[in-house]
N, CA, C and O of each residue as an XYZ file, in Angstrom:
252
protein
N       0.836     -1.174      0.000
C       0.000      0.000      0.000
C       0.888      1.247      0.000
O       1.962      1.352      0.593
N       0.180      2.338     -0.881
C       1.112      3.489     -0.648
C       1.540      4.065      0.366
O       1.041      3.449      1.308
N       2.176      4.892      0.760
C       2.165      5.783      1.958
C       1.399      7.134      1.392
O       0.733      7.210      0.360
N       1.711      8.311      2.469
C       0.903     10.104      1.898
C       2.042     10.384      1.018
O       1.841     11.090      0.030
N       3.419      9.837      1.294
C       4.389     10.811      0.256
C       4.194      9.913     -1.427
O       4.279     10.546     -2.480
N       3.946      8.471     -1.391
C       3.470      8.188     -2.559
C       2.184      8.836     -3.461
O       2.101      9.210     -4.631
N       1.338      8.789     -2.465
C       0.209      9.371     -2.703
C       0.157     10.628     -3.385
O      -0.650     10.855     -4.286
N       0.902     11.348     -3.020
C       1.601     12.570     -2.918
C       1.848     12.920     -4.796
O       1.525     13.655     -5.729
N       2.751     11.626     -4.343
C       3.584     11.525     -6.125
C       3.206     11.249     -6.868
O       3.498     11.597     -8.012
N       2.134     10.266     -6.423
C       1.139      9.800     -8.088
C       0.038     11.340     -8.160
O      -0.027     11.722     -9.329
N      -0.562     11.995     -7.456
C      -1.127     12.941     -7.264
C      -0.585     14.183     -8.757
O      -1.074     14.564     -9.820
N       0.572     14.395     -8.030
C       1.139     15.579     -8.612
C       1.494     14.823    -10.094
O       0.893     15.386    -11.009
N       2.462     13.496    -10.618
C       2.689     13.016    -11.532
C       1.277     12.623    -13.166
O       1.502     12.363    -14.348
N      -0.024     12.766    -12.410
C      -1.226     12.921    -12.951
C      -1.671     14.245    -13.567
O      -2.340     14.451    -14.580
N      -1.070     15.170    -12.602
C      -1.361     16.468    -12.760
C      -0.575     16.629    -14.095
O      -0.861     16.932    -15.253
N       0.721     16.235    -13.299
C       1.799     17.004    -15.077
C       1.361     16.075    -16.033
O       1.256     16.786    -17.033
N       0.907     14.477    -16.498
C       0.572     14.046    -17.254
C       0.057     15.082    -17.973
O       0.551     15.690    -18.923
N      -1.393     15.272    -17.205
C      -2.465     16.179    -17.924
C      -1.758     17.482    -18.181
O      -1.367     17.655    -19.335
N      -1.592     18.162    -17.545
C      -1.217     19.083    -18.460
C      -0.145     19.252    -19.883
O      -0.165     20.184    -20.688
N       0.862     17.920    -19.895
C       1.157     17.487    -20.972
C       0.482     17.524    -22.123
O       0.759     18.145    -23.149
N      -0.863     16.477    -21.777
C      -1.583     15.948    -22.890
C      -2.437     17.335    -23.378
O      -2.458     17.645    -24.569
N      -3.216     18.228    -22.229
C      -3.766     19.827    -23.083
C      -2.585     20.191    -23.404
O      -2.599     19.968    -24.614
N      -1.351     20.684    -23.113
C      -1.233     21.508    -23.848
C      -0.407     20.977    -25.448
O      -0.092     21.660    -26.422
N      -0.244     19.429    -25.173
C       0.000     19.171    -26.828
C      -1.582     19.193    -27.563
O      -1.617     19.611    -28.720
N      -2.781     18.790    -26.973
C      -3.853     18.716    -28.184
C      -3.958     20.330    -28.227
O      -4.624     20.637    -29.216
N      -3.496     21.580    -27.436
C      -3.987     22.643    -27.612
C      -3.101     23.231    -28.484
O      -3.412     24.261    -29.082
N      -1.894     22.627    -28.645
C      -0.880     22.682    -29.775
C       0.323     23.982    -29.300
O       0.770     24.831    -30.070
N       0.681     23.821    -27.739
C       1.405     24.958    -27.162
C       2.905     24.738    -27.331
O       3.910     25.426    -27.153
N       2.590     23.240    -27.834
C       4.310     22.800    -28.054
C       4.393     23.083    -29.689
O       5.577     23.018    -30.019
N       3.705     23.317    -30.599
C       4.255     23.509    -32.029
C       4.667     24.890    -32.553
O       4.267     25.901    -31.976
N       5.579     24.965    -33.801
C       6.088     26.088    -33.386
C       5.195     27.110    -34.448
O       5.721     27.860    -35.270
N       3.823     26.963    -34.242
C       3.148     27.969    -35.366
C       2.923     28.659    -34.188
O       3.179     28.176    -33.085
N       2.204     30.364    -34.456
C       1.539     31.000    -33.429
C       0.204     30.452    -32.912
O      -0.661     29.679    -33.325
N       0.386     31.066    -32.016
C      -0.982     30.481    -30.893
C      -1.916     31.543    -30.536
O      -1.639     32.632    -30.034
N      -2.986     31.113    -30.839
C      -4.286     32.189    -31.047
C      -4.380     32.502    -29.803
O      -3.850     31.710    -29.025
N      -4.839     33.321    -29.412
C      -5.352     34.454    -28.364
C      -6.397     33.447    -27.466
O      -6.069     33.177    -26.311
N      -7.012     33.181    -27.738
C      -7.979     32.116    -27.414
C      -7.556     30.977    -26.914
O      -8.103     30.418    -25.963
N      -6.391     30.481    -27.613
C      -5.831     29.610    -27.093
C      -5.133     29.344    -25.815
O      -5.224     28.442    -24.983
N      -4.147     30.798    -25.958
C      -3.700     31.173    -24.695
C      -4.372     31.083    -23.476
O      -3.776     30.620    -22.503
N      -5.748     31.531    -23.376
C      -6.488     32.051    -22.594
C      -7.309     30.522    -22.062
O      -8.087     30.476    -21.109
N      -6.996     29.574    -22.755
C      -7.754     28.700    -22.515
C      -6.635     27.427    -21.601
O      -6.969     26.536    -20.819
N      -4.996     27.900    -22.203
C      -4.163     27.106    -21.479
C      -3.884     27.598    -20.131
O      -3.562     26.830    -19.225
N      -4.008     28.932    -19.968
C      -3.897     29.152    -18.693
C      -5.011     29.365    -17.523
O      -4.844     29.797    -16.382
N      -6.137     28.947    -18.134
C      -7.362     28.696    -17.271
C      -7.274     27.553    -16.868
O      -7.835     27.187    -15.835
N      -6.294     26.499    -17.876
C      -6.312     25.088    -17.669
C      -4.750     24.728    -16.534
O      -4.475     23.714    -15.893
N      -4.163     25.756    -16.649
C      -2.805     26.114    -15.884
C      -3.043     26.336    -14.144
O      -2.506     25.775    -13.189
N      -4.396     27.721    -14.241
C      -5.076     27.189    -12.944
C      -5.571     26.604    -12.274
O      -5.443     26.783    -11.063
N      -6.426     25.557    -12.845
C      -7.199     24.584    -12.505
C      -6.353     23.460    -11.938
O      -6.719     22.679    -11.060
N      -5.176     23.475    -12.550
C      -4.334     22.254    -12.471
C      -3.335     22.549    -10.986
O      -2.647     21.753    -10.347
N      -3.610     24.148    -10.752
C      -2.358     24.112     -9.721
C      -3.519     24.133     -8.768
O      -3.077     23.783     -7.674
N      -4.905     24.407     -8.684
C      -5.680     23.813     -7.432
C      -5.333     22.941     -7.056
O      -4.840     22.799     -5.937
N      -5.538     21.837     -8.142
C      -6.236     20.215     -8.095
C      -4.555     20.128     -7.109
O      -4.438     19.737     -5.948
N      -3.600     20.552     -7.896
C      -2.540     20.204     -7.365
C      -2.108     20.310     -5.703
O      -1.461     19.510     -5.028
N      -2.737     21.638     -5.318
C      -2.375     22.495     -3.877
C      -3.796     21.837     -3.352
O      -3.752     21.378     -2.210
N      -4.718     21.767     -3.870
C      -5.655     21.065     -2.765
C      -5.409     19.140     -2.322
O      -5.672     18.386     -1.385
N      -4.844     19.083     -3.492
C      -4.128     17.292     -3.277
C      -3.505     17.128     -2.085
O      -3.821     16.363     -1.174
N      -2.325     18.125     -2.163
C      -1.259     17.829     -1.473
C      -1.491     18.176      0.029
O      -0.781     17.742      0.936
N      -2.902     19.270      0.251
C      -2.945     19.881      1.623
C      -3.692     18.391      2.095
O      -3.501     17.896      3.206
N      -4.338     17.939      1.325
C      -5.857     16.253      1.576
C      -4.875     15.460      2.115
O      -5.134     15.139      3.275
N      -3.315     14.811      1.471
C      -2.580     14.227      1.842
C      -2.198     14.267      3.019
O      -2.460     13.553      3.987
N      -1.192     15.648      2.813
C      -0.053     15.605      3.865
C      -1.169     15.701      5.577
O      -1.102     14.889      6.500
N      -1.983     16.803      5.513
C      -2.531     16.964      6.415
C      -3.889     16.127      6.793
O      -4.289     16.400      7.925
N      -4.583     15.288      6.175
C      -5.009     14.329      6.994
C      -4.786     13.129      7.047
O      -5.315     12.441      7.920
């Protein structure tokens, strides 16, 4: 069974998956320009991800 610091790691290691996978289908890794829209949509997805991330880690460590 895991421990909280595994827990921890698959937690956060999910997180960067995903944000891997948006921002290649959102196409932030190719080297054409990136629409305005786009932007706006990776970094809404940039926040969301550092919740999921900072609320993970407070669920873990602290209970």
């Amino acid at each position: 069974m895991l421990g909280k610091i595994g827990i921890l790691i698959t937690i956060l290691a999910l997180v960067l998956l995903f944000f891997i996978v948006i921002s290649i289908g959102a196409g932030a890794f190719s080297k054409d320009k990136i629409k305005p829209e786009t932007k706006k949509y990776l970094r809404s997805v940039n926040i969301l991800l550092i919740i999921v991330a900072v609320v993970g880690s407070i669920l873990v460590l602290f209970i």
